[in-house]
N, C-alpha and C positions, 0 to 999 in steps of 0.2 A: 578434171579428174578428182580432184578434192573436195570440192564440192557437191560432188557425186558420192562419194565415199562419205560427207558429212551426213550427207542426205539420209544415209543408210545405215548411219549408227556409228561408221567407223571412224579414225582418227588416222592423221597424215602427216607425213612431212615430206617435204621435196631435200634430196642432198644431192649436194655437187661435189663433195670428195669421194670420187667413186673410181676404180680401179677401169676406166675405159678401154685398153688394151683386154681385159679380161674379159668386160661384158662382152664387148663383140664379140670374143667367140668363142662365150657361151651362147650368145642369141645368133647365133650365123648372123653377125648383120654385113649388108654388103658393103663395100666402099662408098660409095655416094649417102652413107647413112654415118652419123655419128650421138652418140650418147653424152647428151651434153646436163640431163639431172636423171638420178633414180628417183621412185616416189615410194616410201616406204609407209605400206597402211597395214592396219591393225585397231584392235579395241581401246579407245583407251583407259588407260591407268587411274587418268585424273580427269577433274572437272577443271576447266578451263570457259574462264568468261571474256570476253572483247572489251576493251575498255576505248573512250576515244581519247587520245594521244597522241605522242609520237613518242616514238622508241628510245629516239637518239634524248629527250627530253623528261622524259620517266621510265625509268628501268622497268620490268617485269617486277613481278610481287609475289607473292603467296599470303595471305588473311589467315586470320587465328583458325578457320576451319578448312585449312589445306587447300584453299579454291586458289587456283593459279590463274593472276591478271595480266591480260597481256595487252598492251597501248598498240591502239593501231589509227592512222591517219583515219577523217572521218570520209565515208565516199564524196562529199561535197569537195574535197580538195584535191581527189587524185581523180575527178571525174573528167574527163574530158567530152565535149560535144562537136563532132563533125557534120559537116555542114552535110545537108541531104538528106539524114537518117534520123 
């Protein structure tokens, strides 16, 4: 869904402190259904560039021109490959 949403201009974030008891019934959802992230999208605000990293090893940043850097794993190291596909 984010990726979708990046696709098309807009900016996302998934939260998981969300009032679950409420969403379901705002959304009628049945029993056998639970709300376990909301995805909140919108324009965003800021420029934001991917940096490779790790979180836990370089903070977030912001640069003299307000671009906010964010360190993320490179896909070589969270890639996995199953046998078949």
């Amino acid at each position: 869904m984010l990726l979708g949403a990046a696709e098309l201009g807009l900016g996302g974030c998934m939260v998981a402190s969300i009032d679950r008891p409420g969403l379901r019934a705002a959304l009628n959802l049945p029993e056998h259904l639970e709300a376990l992230l909301a995805v909140a999208l919108g324009r965003p605000g800021e420029t934001v560039v991917l940096e490779d990293g790790r979180p836990d090893q370089r903070p977030y940043w912001r640069d003299a021109d307000d671009v906010h850097h964010v360190p993320k794993r490179p896909l070589a190291e969270v890639r996995i490959e199953l046998p078949g596909f």
